[in-house]
N, C-alpha and C positions, 0 to 999 in steps of 0.2 A: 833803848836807854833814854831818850828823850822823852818819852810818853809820860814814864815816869814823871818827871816834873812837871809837865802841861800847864798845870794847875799852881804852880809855886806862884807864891807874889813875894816874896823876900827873898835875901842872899841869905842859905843858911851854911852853916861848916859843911854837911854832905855835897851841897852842888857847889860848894867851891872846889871842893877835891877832885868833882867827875869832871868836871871846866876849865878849870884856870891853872896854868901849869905855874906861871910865877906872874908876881906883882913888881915892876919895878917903878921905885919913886928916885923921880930926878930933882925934885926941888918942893917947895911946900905946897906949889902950884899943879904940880906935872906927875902924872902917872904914867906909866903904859900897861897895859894887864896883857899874858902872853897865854892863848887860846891854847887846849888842848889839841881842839882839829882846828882845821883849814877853813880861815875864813871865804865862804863864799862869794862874799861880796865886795870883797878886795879886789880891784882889776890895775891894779898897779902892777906893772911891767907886762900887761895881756894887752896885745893888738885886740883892737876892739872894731 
């Protein structure tokens, strides 16, 4: 599934839908965008 995009250099409607499950806006400033899969590179609450 990734392969497919490799090459993307914009956010287009198709890899927002394979990606991003929701957008949530807290303020004019503040986003949070919620990942389809599991970020990797989150080690927030992993003994490290």
């Amino acid at each position: 599934m990734f392969t497919s995009f490799a090459g993307a250099t914009e956010l287009t409607a198709e890899l927002a839908q394979t990606f991003i499950q929701e957008v949530l806006v807290s303020s004019l400033t503040e986003i949070e965008i919620v990942w389809k899969f599991r970020d990797v590179f989150d080690m927030q609450g992993h003994d490290n």
